[in-house]
Every structure is written in C-alpha cells, then in structure tokens.
C-alpha positions in Angstrom: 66.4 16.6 31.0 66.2 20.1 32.6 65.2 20.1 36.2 61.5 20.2 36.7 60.7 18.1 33.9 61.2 14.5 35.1 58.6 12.2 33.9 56.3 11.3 36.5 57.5 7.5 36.9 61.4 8.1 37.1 63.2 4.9 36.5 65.6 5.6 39.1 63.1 5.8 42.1 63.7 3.5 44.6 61.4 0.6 45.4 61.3 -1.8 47.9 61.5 -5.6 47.8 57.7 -6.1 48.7 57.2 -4.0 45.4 58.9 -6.2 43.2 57.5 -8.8 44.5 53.6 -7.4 44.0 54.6 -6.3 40.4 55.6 -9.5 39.1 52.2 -11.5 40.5 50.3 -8.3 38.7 51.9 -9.4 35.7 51.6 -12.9 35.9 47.8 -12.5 36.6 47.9 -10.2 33.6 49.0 -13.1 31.3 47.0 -16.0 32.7 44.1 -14.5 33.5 44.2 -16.0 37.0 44.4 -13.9 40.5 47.0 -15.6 42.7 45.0 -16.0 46.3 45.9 -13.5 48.5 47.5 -14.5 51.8 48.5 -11.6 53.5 46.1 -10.3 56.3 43.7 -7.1 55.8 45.5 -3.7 56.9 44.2 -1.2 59.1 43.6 1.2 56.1 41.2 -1.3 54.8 38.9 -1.5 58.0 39.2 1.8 58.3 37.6 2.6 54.3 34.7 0.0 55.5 33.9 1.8 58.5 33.3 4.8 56.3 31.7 3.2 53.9 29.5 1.7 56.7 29.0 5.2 58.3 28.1 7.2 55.3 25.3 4.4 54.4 24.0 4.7 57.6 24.3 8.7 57.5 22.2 8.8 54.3 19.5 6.8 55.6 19.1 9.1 58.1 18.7 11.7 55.7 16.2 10.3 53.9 14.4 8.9 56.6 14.2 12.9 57.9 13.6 14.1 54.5 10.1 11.6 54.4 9.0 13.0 57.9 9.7 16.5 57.2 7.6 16.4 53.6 5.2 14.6 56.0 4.9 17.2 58.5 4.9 20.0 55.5 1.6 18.3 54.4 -0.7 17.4 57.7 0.8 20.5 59.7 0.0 23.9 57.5 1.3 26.2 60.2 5.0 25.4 58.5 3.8 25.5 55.0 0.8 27.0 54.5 -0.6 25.3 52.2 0.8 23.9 48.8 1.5 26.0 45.6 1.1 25.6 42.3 1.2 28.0 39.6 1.8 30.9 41.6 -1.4 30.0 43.8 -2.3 27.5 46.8 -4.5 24.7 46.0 -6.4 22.3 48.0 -8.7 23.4 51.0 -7.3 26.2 52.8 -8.4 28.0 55.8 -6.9 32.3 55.9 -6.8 34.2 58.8 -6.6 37.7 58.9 -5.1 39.5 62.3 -5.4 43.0 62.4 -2.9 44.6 64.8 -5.0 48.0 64.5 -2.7 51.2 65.5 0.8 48.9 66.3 3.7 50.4 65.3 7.5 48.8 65.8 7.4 50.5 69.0 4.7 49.3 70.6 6.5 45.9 70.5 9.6 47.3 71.9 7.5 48.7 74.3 5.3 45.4 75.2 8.7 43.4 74.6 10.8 45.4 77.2 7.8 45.8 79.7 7.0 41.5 80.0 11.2 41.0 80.9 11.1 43.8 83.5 8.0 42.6 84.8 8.4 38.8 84.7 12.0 38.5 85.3 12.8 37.2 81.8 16.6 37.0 79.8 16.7 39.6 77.2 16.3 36.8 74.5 12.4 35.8 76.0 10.4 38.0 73.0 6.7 38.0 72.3 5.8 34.9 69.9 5.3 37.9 67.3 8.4 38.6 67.3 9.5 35.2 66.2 7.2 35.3 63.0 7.7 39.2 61.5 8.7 38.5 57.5 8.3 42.3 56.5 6.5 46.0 56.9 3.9 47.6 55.0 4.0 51.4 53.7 0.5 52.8 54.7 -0.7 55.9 53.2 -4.1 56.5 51.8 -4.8 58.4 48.4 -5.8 61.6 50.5 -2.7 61.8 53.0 0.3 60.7 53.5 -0.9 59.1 56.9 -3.9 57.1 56.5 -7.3 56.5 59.0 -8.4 53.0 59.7 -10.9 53.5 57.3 -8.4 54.0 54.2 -5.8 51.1 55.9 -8.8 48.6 56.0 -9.8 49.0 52.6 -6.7 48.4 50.8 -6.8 45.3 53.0 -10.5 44.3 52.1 -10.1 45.4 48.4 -6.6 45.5 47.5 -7.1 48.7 46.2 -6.4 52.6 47.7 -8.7 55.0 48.4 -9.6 58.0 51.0 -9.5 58.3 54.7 -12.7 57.6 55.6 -13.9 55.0 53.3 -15.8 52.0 54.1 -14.9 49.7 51.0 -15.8 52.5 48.5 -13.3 53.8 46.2 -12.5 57.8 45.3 -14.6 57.6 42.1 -17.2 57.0 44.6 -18.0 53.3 43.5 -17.8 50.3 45.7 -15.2 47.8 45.8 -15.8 43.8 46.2 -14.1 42.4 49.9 -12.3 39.8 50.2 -14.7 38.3 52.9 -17.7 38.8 50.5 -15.6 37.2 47.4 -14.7 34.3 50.1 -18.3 33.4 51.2 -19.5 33.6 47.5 -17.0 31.2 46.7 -18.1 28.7 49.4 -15.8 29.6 52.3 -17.3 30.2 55.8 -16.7 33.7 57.2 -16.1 35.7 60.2 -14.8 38.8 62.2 -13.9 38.9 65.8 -12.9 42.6 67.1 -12.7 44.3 70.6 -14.2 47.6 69.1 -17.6 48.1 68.0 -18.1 45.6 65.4 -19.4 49.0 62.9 -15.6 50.6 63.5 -14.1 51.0 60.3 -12.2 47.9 60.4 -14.6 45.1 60.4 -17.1 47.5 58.6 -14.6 47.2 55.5 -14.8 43.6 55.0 -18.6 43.4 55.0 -20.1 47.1 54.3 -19.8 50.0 51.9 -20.2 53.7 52.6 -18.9 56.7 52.1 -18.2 58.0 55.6 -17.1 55.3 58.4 -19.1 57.8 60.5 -22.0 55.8 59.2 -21.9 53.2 61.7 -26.3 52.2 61.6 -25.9 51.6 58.3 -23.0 50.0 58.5 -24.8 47.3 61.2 -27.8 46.9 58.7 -25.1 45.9 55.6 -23.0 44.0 58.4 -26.2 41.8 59.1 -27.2 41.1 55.3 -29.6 44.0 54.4 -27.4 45.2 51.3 -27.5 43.2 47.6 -25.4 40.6 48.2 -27.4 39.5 51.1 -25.5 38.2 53.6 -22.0 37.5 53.5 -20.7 37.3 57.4 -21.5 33.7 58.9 -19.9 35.2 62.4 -19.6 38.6 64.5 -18.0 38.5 68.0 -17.4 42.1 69.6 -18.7 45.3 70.7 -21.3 47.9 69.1 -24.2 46.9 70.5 -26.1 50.0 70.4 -26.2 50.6 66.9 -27.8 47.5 66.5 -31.1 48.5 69.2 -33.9 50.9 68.5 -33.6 54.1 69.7 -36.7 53.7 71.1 -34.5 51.4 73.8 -32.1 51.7 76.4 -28.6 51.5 75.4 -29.4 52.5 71.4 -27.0 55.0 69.9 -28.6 55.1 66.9 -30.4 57.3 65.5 -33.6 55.8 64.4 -36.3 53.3 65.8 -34.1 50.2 63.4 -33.9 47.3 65.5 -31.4 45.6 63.7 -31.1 42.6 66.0 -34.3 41.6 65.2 -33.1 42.4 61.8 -30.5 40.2 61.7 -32.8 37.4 63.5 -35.1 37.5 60.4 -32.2 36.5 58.6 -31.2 33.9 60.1 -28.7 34.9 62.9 -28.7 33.5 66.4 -28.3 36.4 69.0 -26.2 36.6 72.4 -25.3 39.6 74.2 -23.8 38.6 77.6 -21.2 36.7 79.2 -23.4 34.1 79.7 -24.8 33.3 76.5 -20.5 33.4 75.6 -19.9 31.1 77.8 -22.9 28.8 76.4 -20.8 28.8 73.4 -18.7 26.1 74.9 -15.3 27.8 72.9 -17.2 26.8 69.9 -18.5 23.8 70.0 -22.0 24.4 70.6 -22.1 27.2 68.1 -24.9 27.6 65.8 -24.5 30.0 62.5 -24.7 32.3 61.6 -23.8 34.1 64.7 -23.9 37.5 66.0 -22.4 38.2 69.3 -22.3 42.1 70.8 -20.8 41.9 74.6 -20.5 45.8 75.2 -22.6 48.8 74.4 -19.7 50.1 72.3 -16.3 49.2 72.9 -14.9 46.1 75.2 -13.0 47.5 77.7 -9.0 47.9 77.9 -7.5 44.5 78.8 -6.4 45.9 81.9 -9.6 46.6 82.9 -11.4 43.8 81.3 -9.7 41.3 83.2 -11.2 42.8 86.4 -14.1 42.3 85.0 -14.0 38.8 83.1 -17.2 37.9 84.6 -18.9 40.2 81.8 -16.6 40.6 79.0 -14.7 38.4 77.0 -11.4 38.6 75.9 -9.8 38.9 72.2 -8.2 35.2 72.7 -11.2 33.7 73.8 -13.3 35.1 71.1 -10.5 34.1 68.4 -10.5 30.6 69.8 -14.7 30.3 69.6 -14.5 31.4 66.4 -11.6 29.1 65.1 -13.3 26.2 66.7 -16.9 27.4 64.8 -15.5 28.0 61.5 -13.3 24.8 61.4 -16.3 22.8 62.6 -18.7 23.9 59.7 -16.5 23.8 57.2 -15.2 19.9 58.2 -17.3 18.7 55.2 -16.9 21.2 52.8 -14.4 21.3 50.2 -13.6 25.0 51.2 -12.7 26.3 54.3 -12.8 30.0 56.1 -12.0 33.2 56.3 -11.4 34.7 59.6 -10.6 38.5 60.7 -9.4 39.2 63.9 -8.7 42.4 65.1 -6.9 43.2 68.3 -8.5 46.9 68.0 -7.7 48.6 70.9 -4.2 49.3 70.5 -4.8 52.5 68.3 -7.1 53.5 71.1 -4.4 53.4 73.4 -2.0 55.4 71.4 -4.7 58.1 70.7 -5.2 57.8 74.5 -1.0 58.1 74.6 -1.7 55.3 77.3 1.3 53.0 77.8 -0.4 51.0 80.4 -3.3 50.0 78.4 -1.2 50.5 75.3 1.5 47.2 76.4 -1.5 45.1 78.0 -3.3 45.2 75.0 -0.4 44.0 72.8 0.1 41.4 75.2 -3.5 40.2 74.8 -2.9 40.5 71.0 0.6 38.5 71.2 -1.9 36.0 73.1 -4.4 35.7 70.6 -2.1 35.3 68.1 -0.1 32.2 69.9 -3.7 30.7 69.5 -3.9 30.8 66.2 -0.9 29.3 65.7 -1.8 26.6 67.9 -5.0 26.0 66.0 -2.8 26.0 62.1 -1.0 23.3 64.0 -3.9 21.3 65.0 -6.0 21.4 62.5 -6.2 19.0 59.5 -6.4 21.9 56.9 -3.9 23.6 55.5 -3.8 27.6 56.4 -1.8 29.9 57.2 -2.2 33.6 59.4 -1.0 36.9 57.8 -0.8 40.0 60.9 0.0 43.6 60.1 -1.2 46.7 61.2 -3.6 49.1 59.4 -0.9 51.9 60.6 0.8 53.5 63.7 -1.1 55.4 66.1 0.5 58.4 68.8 4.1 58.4 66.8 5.2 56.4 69.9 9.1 56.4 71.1 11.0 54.5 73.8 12.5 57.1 75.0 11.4 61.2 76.4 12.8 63.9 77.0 11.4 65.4 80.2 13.9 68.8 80.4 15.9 71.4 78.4 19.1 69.8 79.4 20.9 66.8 77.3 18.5 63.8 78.5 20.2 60.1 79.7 19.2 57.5 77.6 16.7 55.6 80.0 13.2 54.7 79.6 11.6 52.6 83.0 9.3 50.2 82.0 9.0 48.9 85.6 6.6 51.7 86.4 4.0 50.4 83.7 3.4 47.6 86.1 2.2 49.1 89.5 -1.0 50.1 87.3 -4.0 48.3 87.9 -6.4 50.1 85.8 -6.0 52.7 82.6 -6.4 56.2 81.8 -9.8 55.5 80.6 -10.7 54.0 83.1 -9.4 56.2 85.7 -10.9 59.2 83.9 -14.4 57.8 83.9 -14.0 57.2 87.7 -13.1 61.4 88.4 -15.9 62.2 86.2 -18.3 59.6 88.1 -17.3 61.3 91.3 -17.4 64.5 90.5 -21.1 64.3 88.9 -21.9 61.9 92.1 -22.5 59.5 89.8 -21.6 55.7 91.4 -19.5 57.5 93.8 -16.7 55.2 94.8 -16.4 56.5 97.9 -20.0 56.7 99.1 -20.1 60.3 100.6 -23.1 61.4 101.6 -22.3 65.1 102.6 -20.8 67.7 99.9 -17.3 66.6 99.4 -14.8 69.7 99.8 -11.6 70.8 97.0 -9.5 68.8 99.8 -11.3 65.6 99.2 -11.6 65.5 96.3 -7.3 66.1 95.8 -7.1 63.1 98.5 -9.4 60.8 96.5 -7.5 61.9 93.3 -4.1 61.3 94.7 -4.9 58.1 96.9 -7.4 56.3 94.9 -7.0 57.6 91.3 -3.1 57.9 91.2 -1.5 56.0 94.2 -3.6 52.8 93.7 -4.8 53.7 90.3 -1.9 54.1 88.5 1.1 53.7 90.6 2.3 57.0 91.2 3.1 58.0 94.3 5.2 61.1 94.1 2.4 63.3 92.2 3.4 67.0 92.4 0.8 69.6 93.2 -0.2 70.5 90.2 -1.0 67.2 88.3 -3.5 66.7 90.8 -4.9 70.0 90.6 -5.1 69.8 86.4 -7.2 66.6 87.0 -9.3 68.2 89.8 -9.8 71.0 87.6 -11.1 68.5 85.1 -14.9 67.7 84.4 -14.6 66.4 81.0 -13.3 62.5 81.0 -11.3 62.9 77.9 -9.1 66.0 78.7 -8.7 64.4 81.7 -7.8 60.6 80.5 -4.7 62.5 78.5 -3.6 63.8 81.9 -3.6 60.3 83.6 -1.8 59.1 80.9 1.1 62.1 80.7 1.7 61.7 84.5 2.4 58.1 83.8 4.9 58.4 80.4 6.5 61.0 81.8 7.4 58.3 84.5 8.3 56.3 82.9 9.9 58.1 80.0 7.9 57.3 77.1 7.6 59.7 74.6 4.2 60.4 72.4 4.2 62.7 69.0 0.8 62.9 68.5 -3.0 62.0 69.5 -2.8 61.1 66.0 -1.9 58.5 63.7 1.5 58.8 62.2 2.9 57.4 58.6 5.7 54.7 60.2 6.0 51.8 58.4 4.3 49.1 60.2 5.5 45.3 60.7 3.7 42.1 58.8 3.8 38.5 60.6 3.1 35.6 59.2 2.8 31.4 60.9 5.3 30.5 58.1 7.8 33.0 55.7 6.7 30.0 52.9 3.2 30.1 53.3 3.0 33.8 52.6 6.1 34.3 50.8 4.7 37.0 48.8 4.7 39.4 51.4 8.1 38.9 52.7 10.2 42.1 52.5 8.6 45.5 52.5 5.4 46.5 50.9 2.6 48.5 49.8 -0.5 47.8 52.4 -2.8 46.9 49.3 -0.3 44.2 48.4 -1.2 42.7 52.2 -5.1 43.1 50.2 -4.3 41.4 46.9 -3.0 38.2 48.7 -5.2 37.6 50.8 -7.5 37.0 47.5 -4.9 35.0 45.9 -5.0 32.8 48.6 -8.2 32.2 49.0 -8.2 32.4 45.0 -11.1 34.4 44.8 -12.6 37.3 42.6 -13.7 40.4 44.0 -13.8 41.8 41.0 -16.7 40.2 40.0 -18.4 41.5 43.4 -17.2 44.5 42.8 -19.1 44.8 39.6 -22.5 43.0 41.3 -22.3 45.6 43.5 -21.4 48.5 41.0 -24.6 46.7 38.7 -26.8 46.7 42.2 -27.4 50.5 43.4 -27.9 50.7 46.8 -27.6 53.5 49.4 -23.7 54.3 50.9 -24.6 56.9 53.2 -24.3 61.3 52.3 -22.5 61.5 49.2 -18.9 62.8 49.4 -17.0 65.6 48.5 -14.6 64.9 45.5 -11.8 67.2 47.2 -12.0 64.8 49.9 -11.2 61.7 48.4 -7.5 63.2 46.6 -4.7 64.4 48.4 -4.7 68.3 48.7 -3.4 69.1 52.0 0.2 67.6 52.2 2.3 70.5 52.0 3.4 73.4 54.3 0.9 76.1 55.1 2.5 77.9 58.0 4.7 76.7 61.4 2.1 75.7 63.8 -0.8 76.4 61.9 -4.0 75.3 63.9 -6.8 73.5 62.3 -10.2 73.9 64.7 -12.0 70.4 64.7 -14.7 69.8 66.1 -14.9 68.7 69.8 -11.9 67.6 71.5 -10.2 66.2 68.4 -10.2 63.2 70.0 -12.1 61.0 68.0 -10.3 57.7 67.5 -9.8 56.8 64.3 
C-alpha cells in the first residue's frame, strides 16, 4: 500500500497492556449485556469536563437572567427604546418631544465642547451629553434657496412638507399645511411649546399658526391662542413675545392694533402669568393649571449670560422644559395618549447672526442642559417616549479657526478668552447706547460727559469688565464710541472678541451646512439615523405620534380663514441661486440685521 494511504486503524500500531486489557471487558460487556463495575478511580480529565460543564450552566443562567432584566428595562425605561414597534409604527402610549436647536451648526458644538474643557479643567474625552446621543444630519434647504430661514426649516418640521423662506405652515401653492402639534391634540395628545424667543418667531408659530409672511407676528398670537378654525390646539406656551399679545393702547404693546390678545386667550380658557413670580408659583409643574400661557419678556429672554444675572426675573430654557414636562406628564397620567412637546433653545441663531461667541457657547450650554433634562424625565417617567433634536439650519457659517493677517496663519483658536466675559454683545451694546442717550446711565454723571469719558467708560466698563479684553487698540474703541446705533455697534463687541480668540464668522447670515440630529435612543428613532432630508425629521415625528395631518390639512384647506397679505408667486420658487456678478450688493432694508 503506497505511502499516504494507510487505513486509519493500522494493525501494526502499538498498544499498551492497559488497552488490551479495556478491549477485552468492551467485548465481553458486548456479549453479555452486562457492564463489569468499574474500579479504577476518576481522572483529572474527568473533574475537569464537570467543572466545565458546571461553569457553562452557571454562565448561561447568567445570560438569561440579564437577557429578562434588560427586556425589563426596554419596557418601563423608554429613554433606551423609545417605545415599542410594530408594523413599521410605535404602539402603546407614547409621549414625543421635539428640541429645536434653532441656528446650531457642528461648529457650535466644537465650539461649546472645546470652551467647557478649557474653562472647567476637563480631559478631552468630557463632551456635552449631546454629543453622546447625535445618530445623523439633516440637509436643510427651502424650495426658494438653497439656504433656508427658520420659517421654511420649521415647516418641513411641522408639516413634513417644503416650502418658502418665510412661511408659517403654508405651502408655495399658497394653501395651508396640517402641524404635527394640531394633528397631535386632535388625536387626544396634550400639547406644548417652550422657546426663549418670542413665542410668535417663526419657530413655535409653525406648529400652531398659518400665514404667509412670519413677519405677521399679531396674527400669529391670535391663531397661537385659538382664534383660527381649529380652535385651539396648544394646551401650553412658556417664553417671550409679550407685546404682541397687549393692546396697543398699553405699555409694552408692539402690535399694531388695540387686540388684547391676553384677554383673548383668557376667554378661551387660558390661565395667564407674566413674571417670575407667577413662574415660580408654578411649583416646576405641579401646580399647573391648563391650558397655560406664560410670556416672561416683552420680546425675547435674554442671552443666558445675561439671564443668569438676572434670574430673579427671567427663567431659563431648562427650567421652563422641566415645568412643562412635569404639566404635560401630569394631565395626560389618565389618558390613553400622551404629549407633544416643542422645545426650542432659540437663541443660538441669534448669536450667530450677532457673530457672538460668548453668548453663542453659553447658550448651547443652556441647551445641552435642557436637553440632559429631558432625558432624565424619558428615564423617569412610566411612558414610553423618546426625544428627537436637530437644528432648523446653521446660522453665521461659523469656523474654529480665523485668520487675522495676510501671512500663512498657525492653527490655534483660544477658547480660554470666551470665559473672562461676563455679559454679551447685546448686552454690552444696549449699555453704550444707554449711556450715550443718558438713558439709565451706569455711571450716574451728572455734568456733560467729555469724548475722553466716554473712551474710559468704553474701555473699562464695556471691554475690560465687559468682555475681557484688556489690550483694546485705539481704534476699536473709537469705532464703538463713534457708534450710536446698538446693532452696528453689538457686531463690533463681538469682532473685538473672535478676533481674540480666533473664531472665524462667514456671514450675519444663515448658511446651508448640514446640521446634526440627536436622538435619547438610535432605536427609538431609528428612522432618522444616517443623513437626511429635514422634512424626513417632519414626517416622523407624525409617525410616531401616528397621526394625520393630512386630514387637518384639508379642514383647514375646507375652513378659509385670513393668512396675512397674500404672497408673491416668484417668492415662494427658487429664482435667485445662480451667479449675478462678484460682489454684487443687494440693498435691504435697515441694517440687514433682522434675525431670522
């Protein structure tokens, strides 16, 4: 037999004794049917198979004993689920809220990320609890530009569908579109919107009005409140905007009739607070009574970096979120449905327009808090739900890094000088312009105040203990004395401190970045994981709450009301993104500097 080809059991092995020996009492037991006791003593190999035996057993008990408390925790703690699906859908009672990161592009966390190491001593690993739950980006443009308005961004969240900058829940054929708030509350969920702007900005306006222009901001407060067909829809509104909800027959009214709409909104139903004190009555929620309308500022809550000097008056975005939370879950305990909530952390954009990285990385941070809440709450709670956060676009095409000369620049950007501010550009602008019309003059200077005081209070008070800066040059502090207008002059606070620090700004503007999308749990909003269209961010949020705007879309469509001045159809379509010369100028009206 050729080599290689032996059969498996060679006859001419060798075997031992002990072999023999076991192969004859094999065959005798074989014959007789009878095993011969065995006397010989159990080997290590044996103990050793039993101990494995022993330890997988015990290994898969484990197992299953973790696999029970994990579907356990899946099912009483929505904040890793999010709810259970079926079909495509969620079922059971749910709870959805809606964060608005309004004007927060990736850079603005870099920015806010970088800023809280420096300035708290933290390991480069410590990020902002956002950080830890981003599953994706949204593309945001509008159907009349490339780079959308709040208006446009807020719509395709509120309707799922895409329409013109400027548009308050209307679409370009000029028709309105059903919200996913108003589909919500017809379907039995509670509702609400918390924002740090005026509650009439284009962002809460889209999830409870429809007009034409967002410019329409009375109107807006009389739909907000119920005075629309569909009645009303909002069971709570904590924020800003007062004025356009007094008389102009009043103090503090910006509007531009004799409307009181608080009492408006009293007739129908709503309780009314306007102060830190009645907030405070709230008790965080627990001695709410909706519906509720809450307006703390004439128009917009201050910067975080001022509010907080002034916390006696003005509540912040977490504390509102929490109330609300605590409201909504409260009411709804007996109902089969829960809520929808909107929170907005809307002063961001106003910081980028401002091109304020002070205000611009406190007001993130006060976001990032806000946010940690809610997640907290999802825990908590005994419903299911699940938080969805993205950004309606990016506002001042911000960058980590400037380039301050014509030379090849070092790659630094010094986020330690954000923190010797202690108040922002805004802020520091209103207090020039209130010295220079002696209005609430800080200093209390009876006699005319010379050119020379006025550069000393500008470059002790205003940029020394104002912002930080204490090697001003000359001529910054001659721009802002220069200055009467507290816009213009805001943009120079803010320039003096990025150029600082190195930050770099593109625009005043918004910009068409791709902006980031967080979520309490990748599962519980799997849909939008990866990148996407904004009006896909719109579409689930329906889906989850399994509601139909459609059909409010066509009560509203079957229900004329009035939307505000018609629009122009050449508005509404994109026309104007293509070249028309290098550094064409487009005159707009006023400073340009309109926020939106």
């Amino acid at each position: 037999m050729a080599r290689g080809q032996e059969p498996l059991i060679s006859h001419d092995r060798a075997s031992s004794d002990n072999s023999d020996e076991r192969n004859v009492e094999e065959e005798d037991a074989l014959l007789t049917g009878q095993q011969k006791p065995q006397s010989r003593k159990y080997g290590w190999s044996f103990w050793r198979e039993v101990g494995l035996f022993a330890w997988a057993t015990l290994a898969t008990a484990v197992v299953i004993v973790l696999a029970v408390m994990y579907q356990h925790q899946q099912t009483s703690h929505p904040k890793s689920s999010g709810g259970d699906w079926k079909n495509g859908k969620p079922s059971g009672k749910r709870n959805l809220i809606f964060m608005v990161s309004d004007g927060m592009g990736p850079t603005s966390l870099s920015l806010t990320r970088s800023f809280r190491q420096v300035e708290i001593g933290l390991p480069i690993d410590d990020v902002l609890v956002l950080d830890q739950h981003l599953i994706g980006s949204s593309r945001t443009r509008s159907t009349s530009s490339l780079i959308t308005d709040s208006a446009a961004g807020a719509t395709a969240f509120s309707c799922g569908a895409k329409s013109y900058n400027g548009a308050i829940s209307v679409l370009p054929d000029h028709s309105p579109c059903g919200t996913v708030l108003e589909a919500a509350k017809k379907a039995g969920y509670m509702t609400g919107l918390v924002v740090t702007t005026r509650i009439t900005d284009a962002t809460p306006a889209c999830f409870a009005a429809h007009v034409n222009k967002r410019e329409e901001e009375d109107r807006i407060a009389e739909q907000e409140v119920g005075d629309y067909p569909l009645g009303r829809m909002v069971d709570l509104m904590l924020g800003g905007g007062r004025c356009h909800f007094l008389p102009n027959t009043t103090d503090g009214s910006c509007r531009g009739d004799d409307r009181d709409v608080v009492e408006l909104a009293k007739s129908k139903g709503f309780s009314y607070i306007d102060d830190r004190q009645g907030f405070d009555g709230l008790n965080f929620g627990t001695s709410v009574k909706l519906p509720l309308l809450g307006l703390f500022a004439s128009t917009d809550i201050p910067y975080e970096i001022d509010r907080r000097q002034q916390s006696d008056v003005y509540p912040s975005l977490d504390e509102m979120a929490r109330t609300a939370l605590k409201a909504l879950s409260a009411a709804t305990q007996d109902s089969d449905k829960g809520f929808f909530l909107m929170i907005e952390g809307s002063r961001i954009d106003h910081a980028g327009h401002g091109n304020d990285p002070v205000a611009q990385v406190h007001e993130v941070l006060a976001y990032d808090k806000a946010f940690a809440s809610v997640l907290d709450f999802l825990k908590n709670d005994g419903t299911q739900g699940v938080v969805v956060s993205t950004s309606d676009h990016e506002t001042g095409g911000l960058a980590t890094a400037r380039q301050l000369h014509k030379s090849y620049p070092e790659y630094h950007w010094f986020p330690a000088q954000l923190a010797n501010a202690t108040h922002s550009a805004e802020n520091l602008a209103h207090q020039l312009h209130s010295y220079l019309s002696h209005d609430k003059n800080p200093v209390k200077a009876t006699p005319p105040r010379s050119s020379s005081d006025l550069r000393t209070y500008i470059r002790k008070e205003l940029l020394e203990k104002g912002l930080g800066v204490h090697d001003c040059t000359k001529e910054e502090v001659n721009e802002l004395a220069d200055s009467s207008d507290a816009w213009p002059a805001s943009y120079t606070f803010a320039d003096i401190i990025s150029r600082r620090a190195q930050v770099g700004w593109t625009t005043h503007g918004h910009s068409a970045v791709d902006v980031p999308i967080f979520a309490s749990s990748a599962d519980g909003a799997h849909p939008l994981v990866g990148n996407h269209e904004n009006i896909e961010v719109g579409k689930f949020l329906s889906e989850y709450l399994d509601v139909d705007t459609d059909s409010v879309s066509k009560e509203l469509k079957n229900n004329p009301f009035v939307m505000g001045e018609p629009i122009d159809d050449a508005r509404t379509q994109n026309t104007g993104d293509h070249y028309e010369g290098d550094f064409k100028l487009r005159k707009r009206d006023g400073c340009g500097c309109g926020l939106h």
